[in-house]
C-alpha positions in Angstrom: 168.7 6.0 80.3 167.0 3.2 81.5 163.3 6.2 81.2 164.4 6.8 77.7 164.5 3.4 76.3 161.2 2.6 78.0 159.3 5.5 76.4 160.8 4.7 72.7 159.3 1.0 73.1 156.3 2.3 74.3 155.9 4.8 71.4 156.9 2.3 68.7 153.9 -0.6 70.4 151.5 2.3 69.8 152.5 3.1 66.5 152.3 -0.5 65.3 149.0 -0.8 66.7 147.5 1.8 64.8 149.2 0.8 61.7 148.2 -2.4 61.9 144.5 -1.4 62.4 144.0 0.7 60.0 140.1 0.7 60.1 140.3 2.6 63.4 139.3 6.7 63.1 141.9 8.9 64.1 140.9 11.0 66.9 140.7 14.9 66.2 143.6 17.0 66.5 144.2 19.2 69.4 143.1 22.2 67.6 139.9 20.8 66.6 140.6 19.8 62.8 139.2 17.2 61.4 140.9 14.3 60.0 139.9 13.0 56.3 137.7 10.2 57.8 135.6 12.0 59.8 135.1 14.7 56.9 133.8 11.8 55.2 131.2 10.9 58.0 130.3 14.3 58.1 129.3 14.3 54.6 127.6 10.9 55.1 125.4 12.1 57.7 125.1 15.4 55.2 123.2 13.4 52.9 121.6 10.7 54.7 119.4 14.0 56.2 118.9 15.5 52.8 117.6 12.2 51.7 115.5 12.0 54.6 114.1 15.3 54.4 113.4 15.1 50.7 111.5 11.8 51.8 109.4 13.7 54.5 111.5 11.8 56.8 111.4 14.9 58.8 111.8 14.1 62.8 114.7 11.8 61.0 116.2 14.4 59.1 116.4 16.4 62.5 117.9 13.9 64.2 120.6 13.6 61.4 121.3 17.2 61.5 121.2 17.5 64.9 124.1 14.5 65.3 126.0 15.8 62.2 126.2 19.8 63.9 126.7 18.2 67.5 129.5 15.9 66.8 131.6 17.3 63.6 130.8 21.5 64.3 133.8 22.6 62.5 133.2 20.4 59.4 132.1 22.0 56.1 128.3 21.3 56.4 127.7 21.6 59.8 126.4 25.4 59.7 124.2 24.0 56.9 123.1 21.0 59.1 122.4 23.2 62.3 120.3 25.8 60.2 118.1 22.8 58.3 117.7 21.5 61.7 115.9 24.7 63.1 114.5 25.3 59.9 112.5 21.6 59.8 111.9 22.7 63.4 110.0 25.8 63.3 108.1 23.4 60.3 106.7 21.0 62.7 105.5 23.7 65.1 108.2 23.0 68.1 109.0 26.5 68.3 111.6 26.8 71.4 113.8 23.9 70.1 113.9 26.0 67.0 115.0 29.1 68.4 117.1 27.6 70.3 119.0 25.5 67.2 118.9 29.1 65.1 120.8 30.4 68.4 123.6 27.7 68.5 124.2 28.4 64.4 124.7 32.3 65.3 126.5 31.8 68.5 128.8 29.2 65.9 129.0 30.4 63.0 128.6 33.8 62.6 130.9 34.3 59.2 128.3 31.7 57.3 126.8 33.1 54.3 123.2 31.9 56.1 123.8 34.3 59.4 121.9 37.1 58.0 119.2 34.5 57.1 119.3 32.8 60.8 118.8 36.1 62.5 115.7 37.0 60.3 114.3 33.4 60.7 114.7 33.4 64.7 113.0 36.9 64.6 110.3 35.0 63.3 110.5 31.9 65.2 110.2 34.8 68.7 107.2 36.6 67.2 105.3 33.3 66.5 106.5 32.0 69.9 105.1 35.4 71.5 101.4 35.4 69.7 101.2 31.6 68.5 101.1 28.2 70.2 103.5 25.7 71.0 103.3 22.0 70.0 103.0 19.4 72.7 105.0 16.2 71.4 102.8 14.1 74.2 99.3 14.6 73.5 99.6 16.1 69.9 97.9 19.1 71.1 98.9 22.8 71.5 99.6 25.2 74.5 100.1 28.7 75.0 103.8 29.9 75.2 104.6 31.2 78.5 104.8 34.7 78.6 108.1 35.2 80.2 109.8 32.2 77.8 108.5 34.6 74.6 110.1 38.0 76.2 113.1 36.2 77.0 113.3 34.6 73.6 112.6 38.2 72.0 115.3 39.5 74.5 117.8 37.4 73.0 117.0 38.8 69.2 117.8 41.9 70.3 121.0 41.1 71.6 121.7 38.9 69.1 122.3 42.1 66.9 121.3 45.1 69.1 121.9 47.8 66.1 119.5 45.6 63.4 116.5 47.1 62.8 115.3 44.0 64.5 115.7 45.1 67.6 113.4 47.6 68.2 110.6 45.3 66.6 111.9 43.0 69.0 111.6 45.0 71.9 108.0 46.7 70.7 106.9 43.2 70.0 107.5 42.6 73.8 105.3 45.4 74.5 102.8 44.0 72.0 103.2 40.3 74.0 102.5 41.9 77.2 99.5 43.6 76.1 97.7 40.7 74.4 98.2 39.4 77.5 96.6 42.5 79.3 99.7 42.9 81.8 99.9 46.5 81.8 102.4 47.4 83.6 105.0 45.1 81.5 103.6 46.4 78.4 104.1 50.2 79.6 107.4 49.2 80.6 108.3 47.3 77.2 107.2 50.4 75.0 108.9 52.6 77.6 112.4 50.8 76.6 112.0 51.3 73.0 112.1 54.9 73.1 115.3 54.6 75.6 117.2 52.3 73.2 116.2 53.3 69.8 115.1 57.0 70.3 115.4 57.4 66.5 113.5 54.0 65.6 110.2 54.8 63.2 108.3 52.3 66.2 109.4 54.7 69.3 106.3 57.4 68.5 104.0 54.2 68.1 105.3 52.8 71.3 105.1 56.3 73.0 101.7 56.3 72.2 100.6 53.1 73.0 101.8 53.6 76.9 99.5 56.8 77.3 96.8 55.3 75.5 97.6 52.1 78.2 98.4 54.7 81.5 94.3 56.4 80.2 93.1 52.7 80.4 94.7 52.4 84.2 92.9 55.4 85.1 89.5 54.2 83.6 89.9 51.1 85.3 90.2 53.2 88.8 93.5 51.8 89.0 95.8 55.2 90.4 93.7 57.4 88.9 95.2 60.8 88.9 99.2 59.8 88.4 98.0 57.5 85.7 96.4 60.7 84.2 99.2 62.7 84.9 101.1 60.6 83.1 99.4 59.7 79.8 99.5 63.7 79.7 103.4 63.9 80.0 103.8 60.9 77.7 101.6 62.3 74.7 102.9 66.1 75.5 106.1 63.9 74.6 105.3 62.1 71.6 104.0 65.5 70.0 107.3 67.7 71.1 109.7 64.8 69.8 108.3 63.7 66.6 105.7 66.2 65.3 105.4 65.2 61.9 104.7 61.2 63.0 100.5 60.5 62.1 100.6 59.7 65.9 101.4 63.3 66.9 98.1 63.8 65.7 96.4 61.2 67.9 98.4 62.3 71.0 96.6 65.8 70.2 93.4 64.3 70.4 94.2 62.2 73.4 95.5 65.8 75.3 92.1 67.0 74.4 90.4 63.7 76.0 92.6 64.1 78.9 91.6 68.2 79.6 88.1 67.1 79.5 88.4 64.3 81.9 90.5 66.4 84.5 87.4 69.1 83.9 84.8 66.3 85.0 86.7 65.2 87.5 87.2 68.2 89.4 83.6 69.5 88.8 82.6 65.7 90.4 85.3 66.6 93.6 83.4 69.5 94.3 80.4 68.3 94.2 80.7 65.5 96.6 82.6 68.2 99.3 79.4 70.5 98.5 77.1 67.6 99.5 79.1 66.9 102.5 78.8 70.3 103.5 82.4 71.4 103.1 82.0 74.3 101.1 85.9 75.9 101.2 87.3 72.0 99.5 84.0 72.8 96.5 85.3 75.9 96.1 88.7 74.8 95.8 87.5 72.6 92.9 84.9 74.3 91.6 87.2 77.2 90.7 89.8 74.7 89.6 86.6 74.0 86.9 86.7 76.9 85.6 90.3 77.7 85.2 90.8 74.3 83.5 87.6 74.8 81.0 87.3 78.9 79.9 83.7 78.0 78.7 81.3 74.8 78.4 78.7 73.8 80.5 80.6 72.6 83.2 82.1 76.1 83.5 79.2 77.7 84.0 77.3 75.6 86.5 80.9 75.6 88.0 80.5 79.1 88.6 76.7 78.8 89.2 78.0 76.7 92.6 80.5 79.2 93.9 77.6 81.9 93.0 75.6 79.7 95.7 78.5 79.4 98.4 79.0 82.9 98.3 81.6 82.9 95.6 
């Protein structure tokens, strides 16, 4: 009894308190709504960035829409407010705090009329991020992007919306990151990952070509010669089963025909170094390999010239 009358007299000090201040906000309910006063806030902040913005107020009108989509997320112009704030962002060249404001509005508020818009826009933010600079806010100058922050940022596109078209050009355009910055290896096996997810993507043939072409370039480079050969070969035999009527099932033809003149030159030089080390059965071993891999040519005939000369 006594527990009951205690709580009513608390209840009714509180509620005399609040009526008697009225000028106090109420706090937000516990499912998040907001109340009528900070709706109004919300829209105060709304503007005071627009008129900032339309000023050229910018780093203010980012902080406003920044504060507005921080503080009030569920109100009625905070998508708006977070997608101006990357938007002014990208503008002013800071181009992670942009990505990362577009990802906040898609992670948010993914039933806004401007989510098909984000998603394009941080596509665009990644690529620049991935070829382009970054600002420095310290010295006012700009710096390369580090390569792994770009890939990761691309990463994220494509899961963002993994059946968009812009997730293969994500995923290439990792590919195309690590080969500007000649890391081969990650490039190979960028392109390689397009042509495992998106099989039926019009950049797959592009990327298929583009690791043979890099896999000739290893073995030019003396960098594991022969399974580098070996396995442009494989890739471009791949690109011209799978999508023969793709321009680049041309070029993979062409490449083939590189690669059998390479591995003709190659053997030819094998056996010539054994023959001048006087180990005539490893020449002939290669010498004969000559001429089974080229039916005619020069190098097929002095080929056989050699074996003529060991006895062959």
């Amino acid at each position: 009894m006594k527990k009951a009358l205690l709580y009513a007299l608390v209840s009714s000090s509180i509620l005399t308190v609040v009526s008697c201040n009225n000028t106090i906000d109420q706090p937000r309910l516990a499912d998040g709504a907001l109340n009528n006063v900070g709706s109004s806030t919300a829209n105060n902040y709304f503007a005071q960035a627009q008129r900032q913005e339309a000023a050229g107020k910018t780093s203010k009108a980012i902080k406003s829409y920044r504060y507005l989509a921080d503080h009030f997320p569920i109100a009625p112009q905070a998508a708006q407010a977070r997608y101006q704030q990357a938007t002014l962002l990208y503008g002013q060249g800071e181009l992670i705090k942009s990505f990362d404001a577009y990802q906040s509005f898609i992670e948010k508020y993914n039933s806004s009329n401007l989510y098909s818009q984000a998603l394009a826009r941080q596509q665009e933010v990644a690529t620049a991020a991935a070829g382009g600079k970054i600002k420095n806010n310290f010295l006012g100058l700009k710096s390369n992007i580090a390569g792994a922050t770009a890939a990761k940022m691309l990463t994220q596109v494509k899961n963002n919306a993994p059946y968009a078209t812009s997730a293969p050009q994500a995923q290439f355009s990792i590919g195309e990151l690590w080969q500007k910055r000649r890391n081969n290896l990650k490039a190979i096996n960028a392109y390689k990952q397009v042509q495992k997810d998106y099989p039926n993507s019009k950049l797959t043939p592009e990327a298929l070509y583009r690791v043979g072409t890099l896999l000739m370039n290893e073995s030019a480079t003396g960098n594991r010669n022969k399974a580098s050969l070996d396995q442009a070969r494989n890739v471009f035999l791949d690109l011209r089963q799978q999508y023969p009527s793709h321009p680049r099932a041309k070029d993979a033809k062409q490449k083939l025909s590189q690669l059998a003149s390479s591995n003709v030159q190659r053997s030819y030089e094998i056996a010539e170094f054994y023959r001048k080390k006087g180990q005539a059965a490893a020449a002939t071993i290669y010498y004969k390999e000559v001429i089974k891999l080229s039916p005619s040519g020069s190098l097929h005939n002095l080929a056989k010239q050699r074996l003529a000369s060991l006895g062959q």
